[in-house]
C-alpha positions in Angstrom: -3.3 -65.3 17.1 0.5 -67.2 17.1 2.8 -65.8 15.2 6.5 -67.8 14.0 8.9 -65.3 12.9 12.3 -67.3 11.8 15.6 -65.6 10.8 19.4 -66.5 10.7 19.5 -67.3 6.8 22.0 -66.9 4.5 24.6 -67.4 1.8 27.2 -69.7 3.2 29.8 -71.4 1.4 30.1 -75.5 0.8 31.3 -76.6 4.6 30.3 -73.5 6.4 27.4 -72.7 9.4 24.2 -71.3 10.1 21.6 -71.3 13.2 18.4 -70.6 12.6 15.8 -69.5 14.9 12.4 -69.7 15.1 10.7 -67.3 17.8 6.7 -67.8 18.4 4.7 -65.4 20.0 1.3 -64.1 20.5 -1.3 -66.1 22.3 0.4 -69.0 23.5 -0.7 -71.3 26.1 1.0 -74.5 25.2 3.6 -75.4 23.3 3.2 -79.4 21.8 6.0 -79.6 18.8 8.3 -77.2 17.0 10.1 -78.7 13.7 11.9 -77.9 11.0 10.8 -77.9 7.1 12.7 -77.3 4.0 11.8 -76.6 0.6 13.8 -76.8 -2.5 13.1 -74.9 -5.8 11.0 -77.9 -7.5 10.9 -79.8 -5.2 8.4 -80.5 -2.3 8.1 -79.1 1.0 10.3 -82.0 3.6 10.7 -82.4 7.1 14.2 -81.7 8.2 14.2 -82.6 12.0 12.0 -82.4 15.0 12.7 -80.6 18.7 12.4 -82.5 21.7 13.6 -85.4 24.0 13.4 -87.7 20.5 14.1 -85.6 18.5 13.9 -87.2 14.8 16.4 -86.0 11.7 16.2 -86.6 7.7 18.7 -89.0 7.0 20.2 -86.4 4.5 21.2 -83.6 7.6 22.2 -86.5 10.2 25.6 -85.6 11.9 25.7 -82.1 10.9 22.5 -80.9 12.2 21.1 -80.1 15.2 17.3 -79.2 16.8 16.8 -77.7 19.9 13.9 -75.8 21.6 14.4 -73.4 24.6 10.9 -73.2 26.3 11.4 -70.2 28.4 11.7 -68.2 25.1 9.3 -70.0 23.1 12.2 -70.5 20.2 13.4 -73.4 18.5 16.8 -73.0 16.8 18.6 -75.2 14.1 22.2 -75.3 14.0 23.6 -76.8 10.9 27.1 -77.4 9.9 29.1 -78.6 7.3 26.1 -77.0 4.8 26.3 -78.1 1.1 24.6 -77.2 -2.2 22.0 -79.8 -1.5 21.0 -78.1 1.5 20.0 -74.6 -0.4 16.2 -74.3 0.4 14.1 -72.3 2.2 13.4 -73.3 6.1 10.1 -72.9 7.6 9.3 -73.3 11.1 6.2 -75.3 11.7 4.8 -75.6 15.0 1.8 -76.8 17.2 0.2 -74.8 19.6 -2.7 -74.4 22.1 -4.6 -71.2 22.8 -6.7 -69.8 25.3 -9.7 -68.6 23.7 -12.0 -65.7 25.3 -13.8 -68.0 27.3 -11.1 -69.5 28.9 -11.2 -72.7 27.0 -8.5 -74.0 24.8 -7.8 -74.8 20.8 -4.7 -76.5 19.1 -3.6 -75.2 15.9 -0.3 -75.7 13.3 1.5 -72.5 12.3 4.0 -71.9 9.5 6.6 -69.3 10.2 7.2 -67.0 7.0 10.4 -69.3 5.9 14.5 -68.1 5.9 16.0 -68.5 2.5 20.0 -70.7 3.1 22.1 -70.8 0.2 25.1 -72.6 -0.4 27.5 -71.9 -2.9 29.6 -74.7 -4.0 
């Protein structure tokens, strides 16, 4: 079992900062991909930017955010700055990740961390 587990949401107002963090854990053998996901009330679920030597950015958060992924602690973070009301959603972590199963053989999976409500007052 892999378990995501973000936090670092919040009420911000228009302009301000948050980092989120996304901590996996639980039976982890590799780690391929760990992105960001956003989801607005009505609207639907939408990338928001990628970890990683390339990492890749909605055109709507370029310049003010940033993905990064620290291996050693199996957590990716999102730092995002100059927040407005466009960016209220709630962030899920999604990730891709192999396991060693009882027999010593491996199995990839995607995982959905529980999501971290931002909100940003105007």
């Amino acid at each position: 079992q892999v378990q995501l587990v973000e936090s670092g949401g919040g009420w911000v107002h228009h302009g301000g900062s948050l980092r989120l963090s996304c901590a996996a854990s639980g039976n982890i053998f590799i780690i391929y991909a760990m992105d960001w996901y956003r989801q607005a009330p009505g609207k639907q679920r939408e990338l928001v930017a990628t970890t990683g030597n390339n990492a890749i950015y909605a055109d709507s958060v370029k310049g003010r955010f940033t993905a990064s992924r620290d291996n050693a602690k199996n957590t990716a973070y999102l730092q995002m700055n100059n927040l407005n009301p466009e960016d209220t959603a709630v962030y899920y972590c999604n990730a891709e990740i192999s396991s060693l199963s009882p027999a010593g053989s491996t199995y990839r999976g995607r995982y959905w961390g529980q999501g971290t409500q931002v909100t940003v007052s105007s």
